[in-house]
Gaussian input, Z-matrix of N, CA and C with variables (Angstrom, degrees):
# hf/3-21g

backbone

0 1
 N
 C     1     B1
 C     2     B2     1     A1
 N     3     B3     2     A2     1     D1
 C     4     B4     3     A3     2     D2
 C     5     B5     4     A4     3     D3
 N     6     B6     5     A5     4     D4
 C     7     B7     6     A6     5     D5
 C     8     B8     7     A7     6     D6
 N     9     B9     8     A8     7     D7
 C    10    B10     9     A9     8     D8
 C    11    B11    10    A10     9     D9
 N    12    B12    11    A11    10    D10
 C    13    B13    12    A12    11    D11
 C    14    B14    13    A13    12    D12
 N    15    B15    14    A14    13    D13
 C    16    B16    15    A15    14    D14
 C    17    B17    16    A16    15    D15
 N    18    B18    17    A17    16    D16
 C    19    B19    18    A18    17    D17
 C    20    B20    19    A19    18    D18
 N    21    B21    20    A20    19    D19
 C    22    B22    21    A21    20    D20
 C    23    B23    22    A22    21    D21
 N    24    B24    23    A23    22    D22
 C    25    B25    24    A24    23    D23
 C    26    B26    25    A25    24    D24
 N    27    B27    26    A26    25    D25
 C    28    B28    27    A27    26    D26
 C    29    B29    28    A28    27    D27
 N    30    B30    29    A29    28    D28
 C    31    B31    30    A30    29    D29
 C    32    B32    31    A31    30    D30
 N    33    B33    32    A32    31    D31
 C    34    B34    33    A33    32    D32
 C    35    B35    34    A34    33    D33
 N    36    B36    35    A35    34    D34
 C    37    B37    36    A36    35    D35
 C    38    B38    37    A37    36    D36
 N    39    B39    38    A38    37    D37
 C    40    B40    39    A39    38    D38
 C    41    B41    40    A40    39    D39
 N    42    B42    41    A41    40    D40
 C    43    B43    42    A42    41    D41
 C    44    B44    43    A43    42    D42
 N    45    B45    44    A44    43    D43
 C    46    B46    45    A45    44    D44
 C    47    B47    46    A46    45    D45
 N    48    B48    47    A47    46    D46
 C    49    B49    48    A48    47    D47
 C    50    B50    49    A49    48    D48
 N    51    B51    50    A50    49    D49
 C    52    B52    51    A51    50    D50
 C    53    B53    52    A52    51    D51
 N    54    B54    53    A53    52    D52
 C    55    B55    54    A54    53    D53
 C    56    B56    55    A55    54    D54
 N    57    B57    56    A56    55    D55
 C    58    B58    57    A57    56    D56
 C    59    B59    58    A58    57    D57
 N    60    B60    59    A59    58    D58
 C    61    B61    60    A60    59    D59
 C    62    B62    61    A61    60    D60
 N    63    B63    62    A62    61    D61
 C    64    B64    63    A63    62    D62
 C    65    B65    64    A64    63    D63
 N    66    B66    65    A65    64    D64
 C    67    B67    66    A66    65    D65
 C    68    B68    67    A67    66    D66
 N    69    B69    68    A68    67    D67
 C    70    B70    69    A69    68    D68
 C    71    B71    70    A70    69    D69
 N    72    B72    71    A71    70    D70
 C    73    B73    72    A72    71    D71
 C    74    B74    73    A73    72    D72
 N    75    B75    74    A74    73    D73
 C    76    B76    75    A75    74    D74
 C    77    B77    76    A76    75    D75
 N    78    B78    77    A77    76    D76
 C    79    B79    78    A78    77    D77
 C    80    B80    79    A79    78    D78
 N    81    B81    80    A80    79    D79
 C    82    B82    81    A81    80    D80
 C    83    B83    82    A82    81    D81
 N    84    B84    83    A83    82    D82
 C    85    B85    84    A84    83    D83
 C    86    B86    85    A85    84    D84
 N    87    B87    86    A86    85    D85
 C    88    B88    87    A87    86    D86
 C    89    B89    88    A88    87    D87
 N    90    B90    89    A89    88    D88
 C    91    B91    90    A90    89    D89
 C    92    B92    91    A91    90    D90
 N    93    B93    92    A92    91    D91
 C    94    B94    93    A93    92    D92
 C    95    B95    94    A94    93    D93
 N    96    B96    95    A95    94    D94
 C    97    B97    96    A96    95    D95
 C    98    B98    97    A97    96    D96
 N    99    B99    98    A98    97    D97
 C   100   B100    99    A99    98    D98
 C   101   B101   100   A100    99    D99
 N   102   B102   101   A101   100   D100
 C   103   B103   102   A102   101   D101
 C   104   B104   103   A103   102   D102
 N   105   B105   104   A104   103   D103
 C   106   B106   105   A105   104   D104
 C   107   B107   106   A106   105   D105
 N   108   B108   107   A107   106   D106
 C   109   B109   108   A108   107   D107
 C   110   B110   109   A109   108   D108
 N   111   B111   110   A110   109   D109
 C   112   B112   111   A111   110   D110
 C   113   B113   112   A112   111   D111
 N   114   B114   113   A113   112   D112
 C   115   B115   114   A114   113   D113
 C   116   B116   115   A115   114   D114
 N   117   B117   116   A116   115   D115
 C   118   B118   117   A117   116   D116
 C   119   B119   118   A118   117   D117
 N   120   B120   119   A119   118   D118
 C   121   B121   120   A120   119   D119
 C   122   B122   121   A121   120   D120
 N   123   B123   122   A122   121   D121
 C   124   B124   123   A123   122   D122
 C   125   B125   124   A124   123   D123
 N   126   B126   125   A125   124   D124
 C   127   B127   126   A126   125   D125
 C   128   B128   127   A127   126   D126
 N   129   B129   128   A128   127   D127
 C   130   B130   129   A129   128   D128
 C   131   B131   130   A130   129   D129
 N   132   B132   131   A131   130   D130
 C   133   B133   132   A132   131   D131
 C   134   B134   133   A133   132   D132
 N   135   B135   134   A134   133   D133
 C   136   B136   135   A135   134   D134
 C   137   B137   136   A136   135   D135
 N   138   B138   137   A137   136   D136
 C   139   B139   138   A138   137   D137
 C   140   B140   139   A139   138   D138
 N   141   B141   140   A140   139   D139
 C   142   B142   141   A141   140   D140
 C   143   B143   142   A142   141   D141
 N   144   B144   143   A143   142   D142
 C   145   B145   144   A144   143   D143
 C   146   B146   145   A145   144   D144
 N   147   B147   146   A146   145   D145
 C   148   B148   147   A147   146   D146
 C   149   B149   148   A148   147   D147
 N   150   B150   149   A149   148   D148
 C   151   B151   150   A150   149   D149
 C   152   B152   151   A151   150   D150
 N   153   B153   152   A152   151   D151
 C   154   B154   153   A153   152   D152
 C   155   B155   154   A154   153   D153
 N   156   B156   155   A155   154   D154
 C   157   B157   156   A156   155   D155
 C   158   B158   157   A157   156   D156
 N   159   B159   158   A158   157   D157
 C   160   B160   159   A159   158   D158
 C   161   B161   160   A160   159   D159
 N   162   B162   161   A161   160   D160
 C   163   B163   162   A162   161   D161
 C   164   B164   163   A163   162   D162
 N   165   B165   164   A164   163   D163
 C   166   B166   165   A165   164   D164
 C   167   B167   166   A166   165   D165
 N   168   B168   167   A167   166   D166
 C   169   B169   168   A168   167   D167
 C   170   B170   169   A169   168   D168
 N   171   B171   170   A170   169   D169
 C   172   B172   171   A171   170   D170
 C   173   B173   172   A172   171   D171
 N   174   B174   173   A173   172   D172
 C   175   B175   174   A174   173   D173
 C   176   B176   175   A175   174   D174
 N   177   B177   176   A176   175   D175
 C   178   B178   177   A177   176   D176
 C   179   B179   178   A178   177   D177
 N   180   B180   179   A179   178   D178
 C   181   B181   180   A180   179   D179
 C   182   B182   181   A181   180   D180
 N   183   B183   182   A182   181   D181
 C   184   B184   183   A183   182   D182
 C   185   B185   184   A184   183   D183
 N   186   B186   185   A185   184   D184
 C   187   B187   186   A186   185   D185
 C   188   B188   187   A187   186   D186
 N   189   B189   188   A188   187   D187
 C   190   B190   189   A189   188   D188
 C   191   B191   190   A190   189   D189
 N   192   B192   191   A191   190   D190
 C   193   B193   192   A192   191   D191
 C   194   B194   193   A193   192   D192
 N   195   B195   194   A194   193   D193
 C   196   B196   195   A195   194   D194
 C   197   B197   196   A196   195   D195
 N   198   B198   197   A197   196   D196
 C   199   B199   198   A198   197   D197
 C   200   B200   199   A199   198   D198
 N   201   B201   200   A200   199   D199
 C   202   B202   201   A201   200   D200
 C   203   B203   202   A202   201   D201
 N   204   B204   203   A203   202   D202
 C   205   B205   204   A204   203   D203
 C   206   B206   205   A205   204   D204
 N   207   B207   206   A206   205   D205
 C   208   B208   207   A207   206   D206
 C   209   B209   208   A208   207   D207
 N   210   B210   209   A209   208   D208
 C   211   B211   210   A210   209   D209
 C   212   B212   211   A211   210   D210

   B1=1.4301
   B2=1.5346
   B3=1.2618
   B4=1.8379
   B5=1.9177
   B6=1.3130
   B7=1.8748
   B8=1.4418
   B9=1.0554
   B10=1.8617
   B11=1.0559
   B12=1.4690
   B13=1.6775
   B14=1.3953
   B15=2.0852
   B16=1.4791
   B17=1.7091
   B18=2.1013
   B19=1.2350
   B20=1.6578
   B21=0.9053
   B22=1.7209
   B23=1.7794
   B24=1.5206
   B25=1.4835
   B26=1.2223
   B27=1.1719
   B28=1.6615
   B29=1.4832
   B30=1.2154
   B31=1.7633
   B32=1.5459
   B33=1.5914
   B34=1.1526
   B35=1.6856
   B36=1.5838
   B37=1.0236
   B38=1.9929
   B39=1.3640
   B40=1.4962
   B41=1.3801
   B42=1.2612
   B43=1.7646
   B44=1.2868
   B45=1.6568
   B46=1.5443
   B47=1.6739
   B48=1.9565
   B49=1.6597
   B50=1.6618
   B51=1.8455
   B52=1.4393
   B53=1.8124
   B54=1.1338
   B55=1.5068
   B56=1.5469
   B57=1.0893
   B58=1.6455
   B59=1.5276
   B60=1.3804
   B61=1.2926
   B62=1.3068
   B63=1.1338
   B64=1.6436
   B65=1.2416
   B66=1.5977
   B67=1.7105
   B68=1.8707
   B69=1.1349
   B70=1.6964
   B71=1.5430
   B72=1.0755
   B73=1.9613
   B74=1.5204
   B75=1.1283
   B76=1.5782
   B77=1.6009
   B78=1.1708
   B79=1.6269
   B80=1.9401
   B81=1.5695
   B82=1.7700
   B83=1.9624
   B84=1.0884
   B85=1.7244
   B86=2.1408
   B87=1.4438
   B88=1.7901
   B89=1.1817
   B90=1.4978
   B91=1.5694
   B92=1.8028
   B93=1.3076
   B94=1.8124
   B95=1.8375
   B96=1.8404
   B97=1.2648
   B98=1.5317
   B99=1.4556
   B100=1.5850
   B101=1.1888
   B102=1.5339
   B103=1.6954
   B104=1.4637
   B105=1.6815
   B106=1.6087
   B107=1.6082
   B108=1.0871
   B109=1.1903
   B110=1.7212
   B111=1.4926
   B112=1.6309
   B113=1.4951
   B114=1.3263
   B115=1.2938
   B116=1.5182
   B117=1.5922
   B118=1.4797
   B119=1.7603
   B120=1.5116
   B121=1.5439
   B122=1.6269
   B123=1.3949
   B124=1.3047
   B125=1.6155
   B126=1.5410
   B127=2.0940
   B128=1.3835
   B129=1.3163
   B130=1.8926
   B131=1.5117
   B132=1.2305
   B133=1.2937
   B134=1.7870
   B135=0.7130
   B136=1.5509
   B137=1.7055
   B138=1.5391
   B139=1.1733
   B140=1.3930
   B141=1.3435
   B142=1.6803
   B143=0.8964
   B144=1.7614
   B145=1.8631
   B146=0.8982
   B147=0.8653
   B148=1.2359
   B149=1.3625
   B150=1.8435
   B151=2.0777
   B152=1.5970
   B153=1.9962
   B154=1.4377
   B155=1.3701
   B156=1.4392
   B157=1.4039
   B158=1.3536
   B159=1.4795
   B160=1.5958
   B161=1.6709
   B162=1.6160
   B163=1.5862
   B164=1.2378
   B165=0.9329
   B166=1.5378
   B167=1.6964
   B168=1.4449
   B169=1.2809
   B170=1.3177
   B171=1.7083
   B172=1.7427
   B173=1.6146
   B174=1.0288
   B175=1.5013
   B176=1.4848
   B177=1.1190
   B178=1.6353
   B179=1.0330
   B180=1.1202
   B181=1.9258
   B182=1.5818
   B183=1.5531
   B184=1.1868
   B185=2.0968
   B186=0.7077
   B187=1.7975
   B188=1.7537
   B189=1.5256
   B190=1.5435
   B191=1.9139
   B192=0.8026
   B193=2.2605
   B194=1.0077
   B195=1.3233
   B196=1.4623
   B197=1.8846
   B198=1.0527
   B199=1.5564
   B200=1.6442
   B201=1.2725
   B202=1.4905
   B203=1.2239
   B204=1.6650
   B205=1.3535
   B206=1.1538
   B207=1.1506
   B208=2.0521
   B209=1.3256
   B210=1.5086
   B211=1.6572
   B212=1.3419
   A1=111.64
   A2=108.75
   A3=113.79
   A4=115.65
   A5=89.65
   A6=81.54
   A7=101.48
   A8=99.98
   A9=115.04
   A10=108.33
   A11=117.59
   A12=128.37
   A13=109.43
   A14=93.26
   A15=105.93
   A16=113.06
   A17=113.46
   A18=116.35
   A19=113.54
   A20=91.59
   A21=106.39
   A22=112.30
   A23=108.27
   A24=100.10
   A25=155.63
   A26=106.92
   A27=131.20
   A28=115.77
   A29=121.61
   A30=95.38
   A31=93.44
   A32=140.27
   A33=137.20
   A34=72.13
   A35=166.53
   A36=142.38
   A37=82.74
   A38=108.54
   A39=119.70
   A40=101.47
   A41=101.91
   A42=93.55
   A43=109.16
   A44=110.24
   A45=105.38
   A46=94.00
   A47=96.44
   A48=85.82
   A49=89.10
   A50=94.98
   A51=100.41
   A52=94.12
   A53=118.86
   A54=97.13
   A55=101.15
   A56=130.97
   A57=119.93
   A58=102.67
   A59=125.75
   A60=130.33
   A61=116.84
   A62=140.90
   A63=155.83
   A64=107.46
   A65=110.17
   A66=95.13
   A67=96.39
   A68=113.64
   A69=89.96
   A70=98.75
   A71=96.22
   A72=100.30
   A73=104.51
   A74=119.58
   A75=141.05
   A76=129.39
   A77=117.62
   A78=126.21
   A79=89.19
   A80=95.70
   A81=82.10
   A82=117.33
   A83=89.83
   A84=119.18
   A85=105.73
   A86=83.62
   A87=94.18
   A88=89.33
   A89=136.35
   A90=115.51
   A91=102.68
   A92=85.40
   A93=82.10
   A94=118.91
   A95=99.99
   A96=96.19
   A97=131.34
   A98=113.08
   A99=122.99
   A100=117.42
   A101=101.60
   A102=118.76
   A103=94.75
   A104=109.25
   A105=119.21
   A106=112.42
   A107=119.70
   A108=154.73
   A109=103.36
   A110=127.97
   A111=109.70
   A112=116.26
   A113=120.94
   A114=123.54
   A115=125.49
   A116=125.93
   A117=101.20
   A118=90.44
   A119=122.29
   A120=124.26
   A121=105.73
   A122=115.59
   A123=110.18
   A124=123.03
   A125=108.54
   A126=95.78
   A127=83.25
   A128=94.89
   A129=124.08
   A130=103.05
   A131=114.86
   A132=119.52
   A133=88.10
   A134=116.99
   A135=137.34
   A136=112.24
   A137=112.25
   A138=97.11
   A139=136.81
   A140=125.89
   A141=119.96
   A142=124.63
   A143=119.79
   A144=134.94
   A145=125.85
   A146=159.89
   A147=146.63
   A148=96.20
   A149=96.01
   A150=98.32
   A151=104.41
   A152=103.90
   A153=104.02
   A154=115.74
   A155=114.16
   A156=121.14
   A157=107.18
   A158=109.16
   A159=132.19
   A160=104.10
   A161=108.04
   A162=102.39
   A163=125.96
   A164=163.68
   A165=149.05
   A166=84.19
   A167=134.02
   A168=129.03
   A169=151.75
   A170=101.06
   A171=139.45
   A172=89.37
   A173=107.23
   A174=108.14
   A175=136.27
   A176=110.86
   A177=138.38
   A178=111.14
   A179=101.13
   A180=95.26
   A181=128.76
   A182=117.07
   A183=126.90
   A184=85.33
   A185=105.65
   A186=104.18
   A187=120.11
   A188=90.27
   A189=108.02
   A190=117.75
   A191=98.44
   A192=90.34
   A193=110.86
   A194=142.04
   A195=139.70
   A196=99.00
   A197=117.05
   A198=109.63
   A199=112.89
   A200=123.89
   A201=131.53
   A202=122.08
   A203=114.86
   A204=124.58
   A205=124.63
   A206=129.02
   A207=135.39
   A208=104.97
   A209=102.00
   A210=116.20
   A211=134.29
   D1=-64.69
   D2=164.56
   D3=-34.10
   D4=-36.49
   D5=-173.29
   D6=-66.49
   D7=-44.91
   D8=-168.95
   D9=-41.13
   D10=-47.13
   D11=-163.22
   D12=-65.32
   D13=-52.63
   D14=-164.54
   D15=-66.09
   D16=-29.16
   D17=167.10
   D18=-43.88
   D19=-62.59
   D20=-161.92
   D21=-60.93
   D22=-22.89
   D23=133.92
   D24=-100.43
   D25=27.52
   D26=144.98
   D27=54.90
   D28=-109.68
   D29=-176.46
   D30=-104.47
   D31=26.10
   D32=-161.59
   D33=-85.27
   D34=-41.38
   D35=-77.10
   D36=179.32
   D37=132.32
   D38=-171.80
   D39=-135.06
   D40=119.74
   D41=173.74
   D42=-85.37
   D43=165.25
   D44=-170.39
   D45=-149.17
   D46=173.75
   D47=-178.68
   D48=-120.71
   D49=165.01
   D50=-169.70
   D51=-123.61
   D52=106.67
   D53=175.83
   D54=91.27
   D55=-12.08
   D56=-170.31
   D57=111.74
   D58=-9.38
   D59=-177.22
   D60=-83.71
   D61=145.67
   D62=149.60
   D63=-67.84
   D64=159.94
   D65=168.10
   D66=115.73
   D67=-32.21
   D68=-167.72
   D69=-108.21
   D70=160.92
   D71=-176.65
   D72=-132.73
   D73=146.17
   D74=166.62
   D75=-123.20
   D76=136.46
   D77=-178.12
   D78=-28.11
   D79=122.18
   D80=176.19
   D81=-63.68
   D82=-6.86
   D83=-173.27
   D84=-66.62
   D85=-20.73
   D86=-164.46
   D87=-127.10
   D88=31.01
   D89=-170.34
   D90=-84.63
   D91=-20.14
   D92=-164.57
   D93=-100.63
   D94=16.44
   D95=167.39
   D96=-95.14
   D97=-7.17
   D98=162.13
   D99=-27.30
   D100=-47.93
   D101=-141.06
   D102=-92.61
   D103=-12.69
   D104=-177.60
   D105=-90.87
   D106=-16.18
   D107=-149.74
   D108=-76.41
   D109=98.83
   D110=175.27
   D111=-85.00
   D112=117.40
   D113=172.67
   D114=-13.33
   D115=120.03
   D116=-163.45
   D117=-133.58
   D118=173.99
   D119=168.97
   D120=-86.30
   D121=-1.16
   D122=-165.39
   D123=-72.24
   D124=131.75
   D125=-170.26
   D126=-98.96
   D127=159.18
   D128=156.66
   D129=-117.87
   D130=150.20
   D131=-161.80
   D132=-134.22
   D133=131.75
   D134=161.09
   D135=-56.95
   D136=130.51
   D137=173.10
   D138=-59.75
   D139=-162.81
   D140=165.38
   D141=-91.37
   D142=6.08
   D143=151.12
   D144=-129.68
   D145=147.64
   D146=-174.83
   D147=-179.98
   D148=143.78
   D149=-156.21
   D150=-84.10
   D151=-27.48
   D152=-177.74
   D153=-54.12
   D154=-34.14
   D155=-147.09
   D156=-84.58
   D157=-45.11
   D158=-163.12
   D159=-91.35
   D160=-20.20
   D161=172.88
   D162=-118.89
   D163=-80.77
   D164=-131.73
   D165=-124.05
   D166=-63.14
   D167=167.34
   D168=-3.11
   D169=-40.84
   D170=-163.36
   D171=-47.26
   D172=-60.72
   D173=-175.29
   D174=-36.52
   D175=-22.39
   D176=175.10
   D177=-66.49
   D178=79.24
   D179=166.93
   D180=-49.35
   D181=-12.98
   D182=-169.99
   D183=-78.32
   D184=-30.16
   D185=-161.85
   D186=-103.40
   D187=-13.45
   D188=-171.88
   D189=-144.60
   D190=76.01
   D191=-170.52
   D192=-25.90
   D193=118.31
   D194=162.66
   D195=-22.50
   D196=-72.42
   D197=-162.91
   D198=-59.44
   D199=-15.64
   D200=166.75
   D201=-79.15
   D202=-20.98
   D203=174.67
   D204=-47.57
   D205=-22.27
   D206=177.00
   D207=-62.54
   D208=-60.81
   D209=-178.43
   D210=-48.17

């Protein structure tokens, strides 16, 4: 379902690596501000819903620990 979405926005959508990883995508519009980006301690915390997280996503261990996944 996710591919579908991400196809059908076409080059609006840049994949990128996180860590050496494949797999994450950004507005292709914003691809080149990472790299602008100064390393910071600062967290962002995800809300307490969120549709990526709680729907088609869950599966991602990068976003969810397999053993936290029930919860």
């Amino acid at each position: 379902m996710l591919r579908g979405w991400f196809a059908a926005l076409g080059d609006r959508l840049t994949e990128v690596e996180v860590e050496g990883v494949g797999g994450a995508f950004v507005r292709s519009e914003d691809a080149a501000a990472p790299a602008r980006t100064e390393p910071s301690r600062e967290v962002r915390l995800l809300g307490g819903f969120d549709m990526y997280v709680l729907g088609p996503g869950t599966a991602d261990t990068r976003l969810i620990a397999a053993g936290r996944r029930r919860r």
